[in-house]
C-alpha positions as CSV (number, residue, x, y, z in Angstrom):
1,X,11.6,-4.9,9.0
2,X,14.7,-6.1,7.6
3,X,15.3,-6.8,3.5
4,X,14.9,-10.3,2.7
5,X,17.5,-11.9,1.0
6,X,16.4,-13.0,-2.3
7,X,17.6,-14.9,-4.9
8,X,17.8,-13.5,-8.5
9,X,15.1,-15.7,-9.2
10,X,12.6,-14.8,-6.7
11,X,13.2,-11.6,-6.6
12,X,11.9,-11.1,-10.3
13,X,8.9,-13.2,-9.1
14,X,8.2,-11.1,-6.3
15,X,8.7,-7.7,-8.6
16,X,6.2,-9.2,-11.0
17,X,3.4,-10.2,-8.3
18,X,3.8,-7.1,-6.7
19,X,3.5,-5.3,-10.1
20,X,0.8,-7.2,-10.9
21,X,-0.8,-6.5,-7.2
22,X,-0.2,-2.4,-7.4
23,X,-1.9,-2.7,-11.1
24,X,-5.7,-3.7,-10.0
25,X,-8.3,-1.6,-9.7
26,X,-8.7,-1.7,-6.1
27,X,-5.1,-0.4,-5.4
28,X,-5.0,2.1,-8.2
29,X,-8.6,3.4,-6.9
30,X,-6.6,3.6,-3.0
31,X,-3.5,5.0,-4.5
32,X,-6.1,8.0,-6.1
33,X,-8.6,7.9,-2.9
34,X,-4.9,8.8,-0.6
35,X,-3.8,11.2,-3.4
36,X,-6.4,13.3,-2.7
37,X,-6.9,13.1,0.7
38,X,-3.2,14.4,1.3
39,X,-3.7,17.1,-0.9
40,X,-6.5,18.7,1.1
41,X,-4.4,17.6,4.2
42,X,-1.5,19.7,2.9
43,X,-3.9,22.6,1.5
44,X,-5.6,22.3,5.1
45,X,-2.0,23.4,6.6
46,X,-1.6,19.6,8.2
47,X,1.9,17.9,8.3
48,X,1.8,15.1,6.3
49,X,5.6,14.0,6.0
50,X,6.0,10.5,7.0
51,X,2.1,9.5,6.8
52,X,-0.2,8.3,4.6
53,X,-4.1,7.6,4.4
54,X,-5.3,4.4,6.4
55,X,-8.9,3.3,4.5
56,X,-9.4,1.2,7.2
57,X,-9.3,3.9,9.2
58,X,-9.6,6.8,7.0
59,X,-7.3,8.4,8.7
60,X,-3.8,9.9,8.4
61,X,-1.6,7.6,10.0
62,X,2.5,6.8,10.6
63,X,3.6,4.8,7.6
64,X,5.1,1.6,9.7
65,X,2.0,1.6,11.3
66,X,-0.2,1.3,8.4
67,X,2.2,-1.2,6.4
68,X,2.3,-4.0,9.5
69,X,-2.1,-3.9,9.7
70,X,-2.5,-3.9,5.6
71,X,0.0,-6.9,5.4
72,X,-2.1,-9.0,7.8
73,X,-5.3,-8.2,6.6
74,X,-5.2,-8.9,2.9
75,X,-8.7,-10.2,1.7
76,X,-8.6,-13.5,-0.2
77,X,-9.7,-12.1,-2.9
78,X,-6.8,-9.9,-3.0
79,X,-4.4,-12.7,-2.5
80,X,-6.2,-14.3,-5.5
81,X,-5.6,-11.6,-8.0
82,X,-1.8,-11.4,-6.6
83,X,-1.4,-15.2,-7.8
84,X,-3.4,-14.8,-11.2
């Protein structure tokens, strides 16, 4: 995916909405859910380097592979609470 070319402007936006995004409860309870599953991934002797946890899934999954699904499946209600 290449970086898209921002202005100043809207690339503060964007920083700020996805702030504001990674700050609710159902991403902070993810980011803590994934925390722990690669700790007893790493403690089970699995190789976790370049993966992370899918919840869709629940599985341990390639990184690119997990950011192209999330992006197109965003609830509404999650693209609410990005806007407000």
């Amino acid at each position: 995916m290449a970086k898209q070319k921002l202005s100043i402007k809207a690339k503060a936006a964007k920083a700020k909405r996805d702030l504001k995004y990674a700050k609710t409860k159902s991403r902070k309870d993810k980011k803590a859910e994934n925390q722990r599953k690669r700790r007893a991934a790493i403690k089970a002797g699995k190789n976790v380097k370049g993966k992370d946890y899918d919840h869709r899934t629940e599985n341990l999954n390639p990184l690119r592979r997990i950011e192209v699904t999330t992006v197109k499946e965003l609830s509404v209600k999650e693209k609410h609470d990005i806007k407000n």
